[in-house]
N, C-alpha and C positions, 0 to 999 in steps of 0.2 A: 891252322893255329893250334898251340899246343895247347888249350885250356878249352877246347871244343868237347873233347870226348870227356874230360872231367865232370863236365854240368853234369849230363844225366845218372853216370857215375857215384857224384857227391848229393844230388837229390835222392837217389835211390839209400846211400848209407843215411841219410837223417831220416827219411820214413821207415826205414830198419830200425833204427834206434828209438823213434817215436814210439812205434809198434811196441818195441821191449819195453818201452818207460809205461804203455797203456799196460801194459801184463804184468807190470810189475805193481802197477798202482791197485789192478785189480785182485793180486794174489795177496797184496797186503793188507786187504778188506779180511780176509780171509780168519785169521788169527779171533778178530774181534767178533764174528758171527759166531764162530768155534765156541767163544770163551759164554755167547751169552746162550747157547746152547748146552753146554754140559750143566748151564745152572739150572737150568729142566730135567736136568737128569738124563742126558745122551749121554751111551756108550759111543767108544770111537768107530767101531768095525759099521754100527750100520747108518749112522751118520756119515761116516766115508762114504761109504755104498749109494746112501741116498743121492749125497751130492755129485755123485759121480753121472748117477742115472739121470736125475732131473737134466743134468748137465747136456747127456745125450738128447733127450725128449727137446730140449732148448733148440739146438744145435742143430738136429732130424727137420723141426719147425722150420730155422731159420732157412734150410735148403730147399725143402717143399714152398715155402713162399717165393723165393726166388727163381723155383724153377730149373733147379742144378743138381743135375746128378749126380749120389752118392758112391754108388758102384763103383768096387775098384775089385782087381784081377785076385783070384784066391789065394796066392802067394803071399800077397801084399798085404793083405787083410789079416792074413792070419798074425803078418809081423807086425801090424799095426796093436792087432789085439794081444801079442804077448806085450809089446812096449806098453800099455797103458795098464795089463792087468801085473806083467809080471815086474817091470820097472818102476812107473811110475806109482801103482798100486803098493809095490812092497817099500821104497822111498816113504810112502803118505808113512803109510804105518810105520815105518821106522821115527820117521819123526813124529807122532803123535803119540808115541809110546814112552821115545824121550822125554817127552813135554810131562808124563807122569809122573818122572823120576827122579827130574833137575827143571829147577828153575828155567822160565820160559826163556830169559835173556840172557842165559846161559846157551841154552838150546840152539837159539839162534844164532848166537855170536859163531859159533862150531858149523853150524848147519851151512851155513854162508862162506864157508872156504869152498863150494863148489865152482865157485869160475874159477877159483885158483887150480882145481883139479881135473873144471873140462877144459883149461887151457894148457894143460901142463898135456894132458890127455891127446889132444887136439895138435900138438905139437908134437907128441912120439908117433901118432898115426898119420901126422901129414895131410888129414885133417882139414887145419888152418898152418898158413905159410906164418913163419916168425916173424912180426911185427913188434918193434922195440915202442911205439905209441900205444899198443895193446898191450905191453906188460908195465909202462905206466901208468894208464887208466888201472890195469888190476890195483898195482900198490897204491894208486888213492884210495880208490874204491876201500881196498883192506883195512885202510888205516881210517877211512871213516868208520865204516860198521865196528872197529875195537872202538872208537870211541864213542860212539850211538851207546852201545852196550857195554855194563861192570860186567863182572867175573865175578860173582857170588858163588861161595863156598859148597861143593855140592859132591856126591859119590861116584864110582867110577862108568855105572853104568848106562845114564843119561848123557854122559857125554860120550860114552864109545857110540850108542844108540844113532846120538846125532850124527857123528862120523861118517858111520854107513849110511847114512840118508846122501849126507853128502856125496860121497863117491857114487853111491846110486847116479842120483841124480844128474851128475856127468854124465855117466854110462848113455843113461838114458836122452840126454840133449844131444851127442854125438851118434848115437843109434838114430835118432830122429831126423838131424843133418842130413842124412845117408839116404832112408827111407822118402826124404819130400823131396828127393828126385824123380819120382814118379807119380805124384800124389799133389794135386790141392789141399794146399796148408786150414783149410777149411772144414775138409773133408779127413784128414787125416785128425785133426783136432778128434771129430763125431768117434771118429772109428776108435781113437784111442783111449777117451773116456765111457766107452762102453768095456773095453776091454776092463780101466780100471774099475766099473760096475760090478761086470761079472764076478771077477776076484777077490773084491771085499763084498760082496752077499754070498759068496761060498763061506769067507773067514767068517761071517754073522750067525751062518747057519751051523757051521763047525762050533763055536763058542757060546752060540744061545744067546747074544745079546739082546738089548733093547732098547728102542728110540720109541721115548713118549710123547702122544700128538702133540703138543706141547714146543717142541724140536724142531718140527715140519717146517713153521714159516721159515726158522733160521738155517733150514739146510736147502729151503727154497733159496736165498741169499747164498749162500756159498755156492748153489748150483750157475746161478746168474753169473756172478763172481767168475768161477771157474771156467762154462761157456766163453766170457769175451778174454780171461787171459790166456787161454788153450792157442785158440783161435788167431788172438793177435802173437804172441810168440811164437805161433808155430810160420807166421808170415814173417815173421823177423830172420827166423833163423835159417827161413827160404832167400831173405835177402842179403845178409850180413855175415850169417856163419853161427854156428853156437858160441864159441867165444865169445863176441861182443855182445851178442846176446847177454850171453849169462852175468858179463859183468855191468853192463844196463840196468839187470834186473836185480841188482843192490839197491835200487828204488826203494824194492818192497820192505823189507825191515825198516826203514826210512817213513814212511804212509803206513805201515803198523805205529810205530810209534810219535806220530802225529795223530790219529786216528783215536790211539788211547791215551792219548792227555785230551783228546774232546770229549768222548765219549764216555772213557773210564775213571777221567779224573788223576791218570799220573801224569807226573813232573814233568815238562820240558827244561830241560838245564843249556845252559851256556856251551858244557860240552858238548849235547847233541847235539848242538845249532851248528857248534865248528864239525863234528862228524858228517852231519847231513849235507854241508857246504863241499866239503873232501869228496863226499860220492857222487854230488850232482857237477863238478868239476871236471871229473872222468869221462863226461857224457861226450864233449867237445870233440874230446882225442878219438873217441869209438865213431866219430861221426865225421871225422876226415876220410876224402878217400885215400884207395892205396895207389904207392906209386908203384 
């Protein structure tokens, strides 16, 4: 029968895309922990740092309880730890530094063309195969988050800032693609937020920063955070591919700003609601299988 081999097929892309939507929901906690942490007076480098680490100790936990070994071959390791120290590490801080410079929904609106850019990416490296329902979900997806988020007036260098995070961050989901071929998405997760550990407590010690106890519970919270979105994304993009990953994870700006009209007290407007409606629309098409 022709729709035998589809079942497992089309079960496996909706727990793919589940995965991305859990990683997105958690990377959009993310923002609001940040915001009520710098109000204790954290710098970014060791606030990264922290979250990075706890993240690992999380993660080390989770695998020791279960009894799974972390152990991967020295090659692998090493690429695991440039991906999270020199990628996704130098991404963080590209976008946190943005966030200094220009307005946060600025930042974000820029930051957020990266599945335009891992799928553009993804498509000159062959990667992922050209799927014309994957470059429809993109263009919802796109035209929600412009409408989630204004364009407020801002200087040039917050938004070059956020650029480079963007195109990072490609880099870094299609490097990742590559490497969970050999590797539990679980285990890749640990290895790569230790990487990004090591690399912002070098930038902390380079620049002298400071995080006051004060910061600790909330980088406790972004650590948590961080553990289950690593973790579930990096099972996504073992199952789905980074493309559709990454444009799933248009959630997050979505649960950021739902999140801060609970929590912070801003606006939900009419336009969000039709923005947020446009990217949860997408999800459908990323959840078809392929023929």
């Amino acid at each position: 029968m022709r729709n035998t081999p589809s079942g497992p097929r089309r079960s496996s892309n909706v727990t793919g895309i589940a995965l991305a939507g859990t990683a997105a929901v958690a990377f959009g906690t993310l923002a609001i922990s940040a915001k009520y942490a710098y109000e204790t007076g954290a710098q970014a480098a060791p606030l990264l740092a922290a979250r990075f680490a706890l993240a690992t100790v999380l993660l080390a936990a989770y695998h020791k309880i279960l009894r799974r070994p972390v152990g991967v071959p020295g090659p692998l390791l090493l690429k695991l730890l440039v991906a999270g120290g020199l990628l996704y590490g130098f991404e963080a801080s590209l976008f946190f530094a943005a966030l200094e410079r220009a307005p946060a929904a600025l930042v974000t609106l820029i930051f957020y063309s990266y599945p335009l850019w891992t799928t553009v990416l993804g498509f000159l490296t062959r990667l992922e195969p050209f799927r014309g329902r994957l470059v429809v979900a993109l263009l919802l997806g796109s035209t929600g988050i412009a409408l989630v988020f204004s364009l407020p007036a801002a200087g040039l260098a917050g938004p070059l800032l956020a650029a480079g995070a963007a195109v990072t961050v490609a880099v870094y989901l299609l490097f990742m693609q590559v490497l969970l071929e050999g590797v539990a998405p679980s285990v890749a997760a640990m290895w790569t937020s230790a990487g990004a550990a090591l690399a912002l407590l070098l930038a902390t010690l380079v620049t002298h920063q400071e995080m006051p106890a004060a910061a600790w519970p909330w980088a406790f919270a972004l650590a948590i955070a961080s553990a289950v979105a690593f973790a579930a994304l990096y099972e996504a993009i073992a199952r789905i591919g980074s493309s559709r990953a990454a444009v799933a994870a248009m959630l997050e700006p979505v649960t950021t700003v739902i999140l801060a009209a609970l929590f912070l007290g801003e606006a939900l407007t009419l336009r969000i609601a039709v923005g947020a409606a446009f990217v949860i629309s997408a999800l459908p098409l990323l959840a078809a299988p392929r023929r």
